[in-house]
C-alpha positions in Angstrom: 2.2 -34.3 -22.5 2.5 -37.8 -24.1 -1.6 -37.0 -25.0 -1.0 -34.1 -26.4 2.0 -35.4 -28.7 -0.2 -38.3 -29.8 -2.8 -36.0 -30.9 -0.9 -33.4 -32.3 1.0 -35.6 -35.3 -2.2 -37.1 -36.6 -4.0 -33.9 -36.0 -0.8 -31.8 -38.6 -0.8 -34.7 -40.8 -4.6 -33.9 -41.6 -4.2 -30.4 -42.0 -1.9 -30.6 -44.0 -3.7 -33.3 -46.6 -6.3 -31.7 -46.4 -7.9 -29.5 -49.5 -9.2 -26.4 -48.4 -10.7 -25.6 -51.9 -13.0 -28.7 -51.6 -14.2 -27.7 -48.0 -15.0 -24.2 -48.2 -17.0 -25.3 -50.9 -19.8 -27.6 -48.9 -19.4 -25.6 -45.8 -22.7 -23.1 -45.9 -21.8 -21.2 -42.7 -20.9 -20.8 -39.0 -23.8 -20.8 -36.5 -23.2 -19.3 -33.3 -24.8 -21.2 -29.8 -25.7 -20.9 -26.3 -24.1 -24.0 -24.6 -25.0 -25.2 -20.5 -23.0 -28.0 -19.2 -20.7 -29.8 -16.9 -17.1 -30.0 -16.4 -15.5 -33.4 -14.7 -12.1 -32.8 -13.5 -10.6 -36.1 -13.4 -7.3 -34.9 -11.8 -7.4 -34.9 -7.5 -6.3 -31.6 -6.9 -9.2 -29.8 -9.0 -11.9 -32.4 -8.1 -10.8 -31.8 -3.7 -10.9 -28.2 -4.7 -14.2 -27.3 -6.2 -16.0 -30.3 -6.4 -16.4 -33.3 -9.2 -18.4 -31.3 -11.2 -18.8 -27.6 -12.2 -21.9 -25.7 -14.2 -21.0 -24.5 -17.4 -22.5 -21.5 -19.7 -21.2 -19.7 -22.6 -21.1 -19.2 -26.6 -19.5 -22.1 -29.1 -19.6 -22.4 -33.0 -21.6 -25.0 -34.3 -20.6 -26.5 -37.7 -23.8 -26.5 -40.4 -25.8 -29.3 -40.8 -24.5 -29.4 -44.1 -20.5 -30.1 -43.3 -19.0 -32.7 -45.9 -19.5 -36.3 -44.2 -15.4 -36.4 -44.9 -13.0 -35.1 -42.8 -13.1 -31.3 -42.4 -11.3 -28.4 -40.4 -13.2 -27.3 -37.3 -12.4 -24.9 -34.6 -13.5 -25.1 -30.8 -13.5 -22.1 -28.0 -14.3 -23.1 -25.0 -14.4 -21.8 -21.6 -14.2 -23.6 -17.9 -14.2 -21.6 -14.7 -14.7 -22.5 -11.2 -14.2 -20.6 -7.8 -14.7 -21.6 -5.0 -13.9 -19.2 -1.4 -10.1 -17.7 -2.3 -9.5 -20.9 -5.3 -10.3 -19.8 -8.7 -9.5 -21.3 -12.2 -10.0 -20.1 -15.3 -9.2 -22.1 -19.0 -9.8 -21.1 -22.4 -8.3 -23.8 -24.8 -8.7 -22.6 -28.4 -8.1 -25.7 -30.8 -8.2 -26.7 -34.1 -8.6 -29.8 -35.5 -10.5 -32.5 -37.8 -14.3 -33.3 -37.7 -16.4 -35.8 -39.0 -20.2 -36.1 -39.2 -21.6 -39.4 -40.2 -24.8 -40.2 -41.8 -26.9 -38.1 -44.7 -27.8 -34.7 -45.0 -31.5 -35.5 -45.1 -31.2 -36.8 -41.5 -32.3 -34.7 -38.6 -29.8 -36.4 -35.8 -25.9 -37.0 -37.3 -23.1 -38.3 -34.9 -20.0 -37.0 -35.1 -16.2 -36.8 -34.0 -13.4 -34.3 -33.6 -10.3 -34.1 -32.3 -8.2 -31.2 -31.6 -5.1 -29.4 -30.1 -4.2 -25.8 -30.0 -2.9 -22.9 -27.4 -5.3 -22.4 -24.2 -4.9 -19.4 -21.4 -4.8 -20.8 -18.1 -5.4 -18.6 -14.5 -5.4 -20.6 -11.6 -5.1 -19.6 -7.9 -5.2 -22.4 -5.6 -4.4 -23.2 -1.8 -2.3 -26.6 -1.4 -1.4 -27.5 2.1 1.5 -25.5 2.9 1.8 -23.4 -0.1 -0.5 -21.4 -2.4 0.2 -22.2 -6.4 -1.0 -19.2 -8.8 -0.3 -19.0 -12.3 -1.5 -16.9 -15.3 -0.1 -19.1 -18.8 -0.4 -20.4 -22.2 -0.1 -23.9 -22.5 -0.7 -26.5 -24.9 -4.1 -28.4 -25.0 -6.3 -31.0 -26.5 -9.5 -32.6 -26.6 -11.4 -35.6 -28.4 -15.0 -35.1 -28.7 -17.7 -36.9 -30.1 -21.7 -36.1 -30.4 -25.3 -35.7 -31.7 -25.9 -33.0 -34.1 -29.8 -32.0 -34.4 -30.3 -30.3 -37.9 -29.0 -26.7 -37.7 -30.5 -26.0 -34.0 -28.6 -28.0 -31.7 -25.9 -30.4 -30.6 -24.7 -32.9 -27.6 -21.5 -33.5 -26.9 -18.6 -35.3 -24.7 -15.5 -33.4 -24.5 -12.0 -34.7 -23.3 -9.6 -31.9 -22.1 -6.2 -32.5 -21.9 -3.8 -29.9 -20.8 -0.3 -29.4 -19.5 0.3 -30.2 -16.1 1.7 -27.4 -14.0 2.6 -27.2 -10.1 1.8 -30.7 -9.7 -2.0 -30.4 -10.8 -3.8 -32.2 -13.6 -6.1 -29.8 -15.1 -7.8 -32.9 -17.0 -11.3 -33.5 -17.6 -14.5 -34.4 -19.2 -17.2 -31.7 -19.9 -21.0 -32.8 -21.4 -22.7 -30.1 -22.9 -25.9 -29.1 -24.8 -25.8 -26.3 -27.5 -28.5 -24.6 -28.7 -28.3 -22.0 -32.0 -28.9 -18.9 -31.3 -27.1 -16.7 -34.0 -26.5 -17.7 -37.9 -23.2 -16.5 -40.1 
């Protein structure tokens, strides 16, 4: 929770000096992409459960290659889901936050940051010894995340999840991904 706080009052603090009429204005559009990765649970409980890693699919927006080089507003939806004989877990965290590509325009490859906190739906049904912990919640969440950008058609990224704890489980993690475009707004 003390992650969450730390990211949270830099995270306001930018949103809220932040001018929306400059942004909207160097922000061409929304492109829509197929991501495949890996999720890292870094807390015991999920990593004796199903595994240290778990393969990833699904749908993520990726920013234009023309985002302002400053600080911007950026959204992430993400999805992470593992199952394993009766243990299931389910997490959606939807965050906003503050991104940053670095470099020129011109350039096909451009690094960049984020980092983020929001709301994120958590299912979770898992057998501890003795006792079986099931939950179906909103939490808060939050993730750093830095990456490569390829022009318009694709992007690499590390993630950082943080999330409440609850029933004595970290639900913590890394997750690497590739995204490629596969719809433009």
């Amino acid at each position: 929770m003390i992650a969450l706080a730390a990211l949270g009052l830099p995270l306001a603090l930018s949103l809220a000096s932040a001018s929306p009429a400059k942004e909207s204005s160097k922000i061409l559009g929304i492109n829509l992409g197929g991501t495949m990765g890996v999720f890292m649970p870094t807390g015991g409980v999920l990593r004796d459960t199903f595994g240290s890693n778990r393969f990833q699919i699904g749908l993520r927006p990726i920013a234009d290659k023309s985002f302002p080089i400053a600080w911007g507003r950026d959204f992430g939806v993400d999805a992470i889901s593992a199952e394993k004989g009766d243990d299931k877990l389910f997490m959606a965290p939807f965050t906003m936050g503050m991104a940053r590509r670095f470099g020129k325009e011109a350039d096909l490859v451009r690094p960049y940051v984020r980092v983020a906190a929001g709301i994120a739906y958590m299912d979770y049904a898992i057998d501890r010894p003795g006792e079986r912990v099931s939950a179906k919640r909103f939490g808060p969440t939050g993730n750093l995340e830095a990456g490569l950008q390829f022009g318009k058609v694709a992007k690499v990224s590390a993630t950082y999840h943080f999330f409440a704890r609850y029933d004595g489980i970290s639900f913590d993690g890394l997750e690497l991904t590739l995204t490629a475009t596969l719809f433009r707004f």
